[in-house]
N, C-alpha and C positions, 0 to 999 in steps of 0.2 A: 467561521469558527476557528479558532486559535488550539492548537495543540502542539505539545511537545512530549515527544514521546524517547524513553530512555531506554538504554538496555545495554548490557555488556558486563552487569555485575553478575556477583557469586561469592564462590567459598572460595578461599586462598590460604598457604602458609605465609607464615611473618617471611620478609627477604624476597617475596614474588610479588606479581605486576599483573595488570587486567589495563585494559582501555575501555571505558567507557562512552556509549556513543548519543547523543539527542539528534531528532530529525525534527524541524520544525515546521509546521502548513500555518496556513492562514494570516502570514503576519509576512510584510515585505522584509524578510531575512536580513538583506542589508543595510540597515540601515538601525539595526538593535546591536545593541550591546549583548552578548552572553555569556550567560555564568553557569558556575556547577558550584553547588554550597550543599553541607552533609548537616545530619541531626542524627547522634548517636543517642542509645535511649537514656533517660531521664536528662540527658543536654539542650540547651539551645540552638538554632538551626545554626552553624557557623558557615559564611561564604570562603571558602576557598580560593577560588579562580575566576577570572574574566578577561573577555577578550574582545575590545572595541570594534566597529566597523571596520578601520584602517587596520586592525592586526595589531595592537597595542595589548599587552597582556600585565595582568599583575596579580599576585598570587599571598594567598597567607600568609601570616611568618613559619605558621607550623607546616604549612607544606612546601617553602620554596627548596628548590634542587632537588625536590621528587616528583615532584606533578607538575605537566607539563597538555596545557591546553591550546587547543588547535580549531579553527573553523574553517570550514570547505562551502563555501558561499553559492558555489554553482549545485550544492545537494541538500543547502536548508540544513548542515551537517554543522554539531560543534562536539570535539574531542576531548577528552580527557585520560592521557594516559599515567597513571600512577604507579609508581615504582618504588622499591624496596616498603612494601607495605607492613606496616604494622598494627600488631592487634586496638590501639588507638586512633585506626582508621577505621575501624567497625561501624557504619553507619548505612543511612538512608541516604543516599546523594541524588540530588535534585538538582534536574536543569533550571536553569531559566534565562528567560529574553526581556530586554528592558529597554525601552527607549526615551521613557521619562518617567515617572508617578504614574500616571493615568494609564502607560501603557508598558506594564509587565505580567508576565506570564510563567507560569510555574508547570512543570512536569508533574508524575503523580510518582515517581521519586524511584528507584533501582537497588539494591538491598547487595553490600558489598560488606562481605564476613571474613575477617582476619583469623586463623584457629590453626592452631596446633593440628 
């Protein structure tokens, strides 16, 4: 059974930073591609960030030089640490692992609140 499990959101002021963390089972880790993509409410899911097997990364246009993705391949481990956040990062952000169509996998998403 395949699970991806998220955590390290919350509440924040606009100008702060959280890292966000996925631990992945039942899937051989290395060999997936993983992503973190958000769905603010009434918006589309948007993909943010990915990070290949090899450590190859590529990032939104709206988040590049803040967010900043990372995987730790010996802990099933993929990071996302985000910085100078803003209240238009208010969203659901969701992992996931992908290795072609048939085989992607989706978190059940982490709740990260930009607020005054």
């Amino acid at each position: 059974q395949v699970q991806l499990v998220e955590s390290g959101g919350g509440l924040v002021q606009p100008g702060g930073s959280l890292q966000l963390s996925c631990v992945a089972s039942g899937i051989s880790f290395n060999v997936y591609t993983m992503g973190w993509c958000r769905q603010a409410p009434g918006k589309e899911r948007e993909c943010v960030a990915a990070v290949t097997p090899t450590g190859a990364t590529n990032y939104g246009d709206s988040v590049k030089g803040r967010f900043t993705i990372s995987r730790d391949n010996a802990k099933n481990m993929v990071h996302l640490q985000i910085n100078s956040l803003q209240p238009e990062d208010t969203a659901v952000y969701y992992c996931n692992a992908r290795r072609n169509p048939s085989n992607l996998y989706w978190g059940q998403g982490t709740q990260v609140q930009v607020t005054v």
